[in-house]
N, C-alpha and C positions, 0 to 999 in steps of 0.2 A: 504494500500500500504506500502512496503517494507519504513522505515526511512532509509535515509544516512547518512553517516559520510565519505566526501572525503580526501583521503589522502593528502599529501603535495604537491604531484608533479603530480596530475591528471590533466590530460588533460584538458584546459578550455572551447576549442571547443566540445569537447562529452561533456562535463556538462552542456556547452549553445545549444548547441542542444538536447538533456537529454530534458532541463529542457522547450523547445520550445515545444515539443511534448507533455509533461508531469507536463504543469504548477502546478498540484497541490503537486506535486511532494515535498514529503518533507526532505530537504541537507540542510548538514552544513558543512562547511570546515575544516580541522583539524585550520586552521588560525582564522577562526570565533571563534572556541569554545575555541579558549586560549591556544591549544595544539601543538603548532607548535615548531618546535623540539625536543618532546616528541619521544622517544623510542617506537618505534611497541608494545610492549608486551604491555606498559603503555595503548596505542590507543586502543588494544583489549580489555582491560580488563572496558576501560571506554565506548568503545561502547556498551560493553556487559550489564554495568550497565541502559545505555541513551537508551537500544532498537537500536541501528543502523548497521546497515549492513557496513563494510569500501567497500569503491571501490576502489580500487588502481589497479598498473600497477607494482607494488611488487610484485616480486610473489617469489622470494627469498629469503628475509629476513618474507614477512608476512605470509608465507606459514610455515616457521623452528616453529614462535611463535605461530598459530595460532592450529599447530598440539600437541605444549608441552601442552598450554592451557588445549587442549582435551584429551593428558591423562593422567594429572593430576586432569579430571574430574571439572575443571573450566569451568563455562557458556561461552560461545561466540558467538556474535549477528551476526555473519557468515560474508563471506570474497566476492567479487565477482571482480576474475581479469581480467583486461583487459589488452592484450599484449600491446608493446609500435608500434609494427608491424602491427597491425589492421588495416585498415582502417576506416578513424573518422564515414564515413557512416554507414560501417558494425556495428561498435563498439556503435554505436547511436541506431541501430535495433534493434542488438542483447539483450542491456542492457533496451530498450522500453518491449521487449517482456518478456523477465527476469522479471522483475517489474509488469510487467500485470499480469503474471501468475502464479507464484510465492507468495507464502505469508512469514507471518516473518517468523512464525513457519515451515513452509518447508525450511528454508535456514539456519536457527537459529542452531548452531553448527555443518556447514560444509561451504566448501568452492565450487562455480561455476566460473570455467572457460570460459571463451569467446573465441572464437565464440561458439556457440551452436549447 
């Protein structure tokens, strides 16, 4: 299954429901791992090292980084956004079914947009 790495300001309710559906599920918070107001680029470059996918609700600033990343031919452990407009059910489906079906290697230097 896909590793996370949540961004700063993800939503807690999709991540606790995420994480009800998907106990073995394995996140870590940009807060947990020490990176909390680290720079996007900085986040990509150390997911990309740790294997983690970021989930964010960025899709502005992580989308500008995550595209120079790619072509300047830097690894990047892929992006999966979720609007801040979703609804937490949808956004909870959506990202269950992503994760199920999905492996690292199919997401691993591109980005998935939600809903699907």
């Amino acid at each position: 299954m896909i590793r996370l790495l949540t961004d700063e300001n993800f939503d807690n309710n999709i991540l606790g429901g995420l994480i009800r559906r998907l106990p073995q599920l394995d996140v870590v918070s940009v807060k947990q791992a020490g990176l909390a107001g680290k720079p996007d680029i900085f986040l990509l470059r150390w997911a990309a090292k740790e294997n983690r996918t970021i989930l964010t609700h960025d899709k502005k600033t992580m989308t500008k980084y995550a595209n120079e990343l790619l072509a300047q031919g830097e690894p990047m452990a892929g992006v999966l956004f979720v609007p801040n407009s979703l609804p937490i059910g949808r956004a909870i489906n959506d990202l269950e079914i992503a994760l199920e079906c999905y492996s690292e290697w199919e997401i691993r230097n591109s980005t998935l947009h939600l809903p699907l």
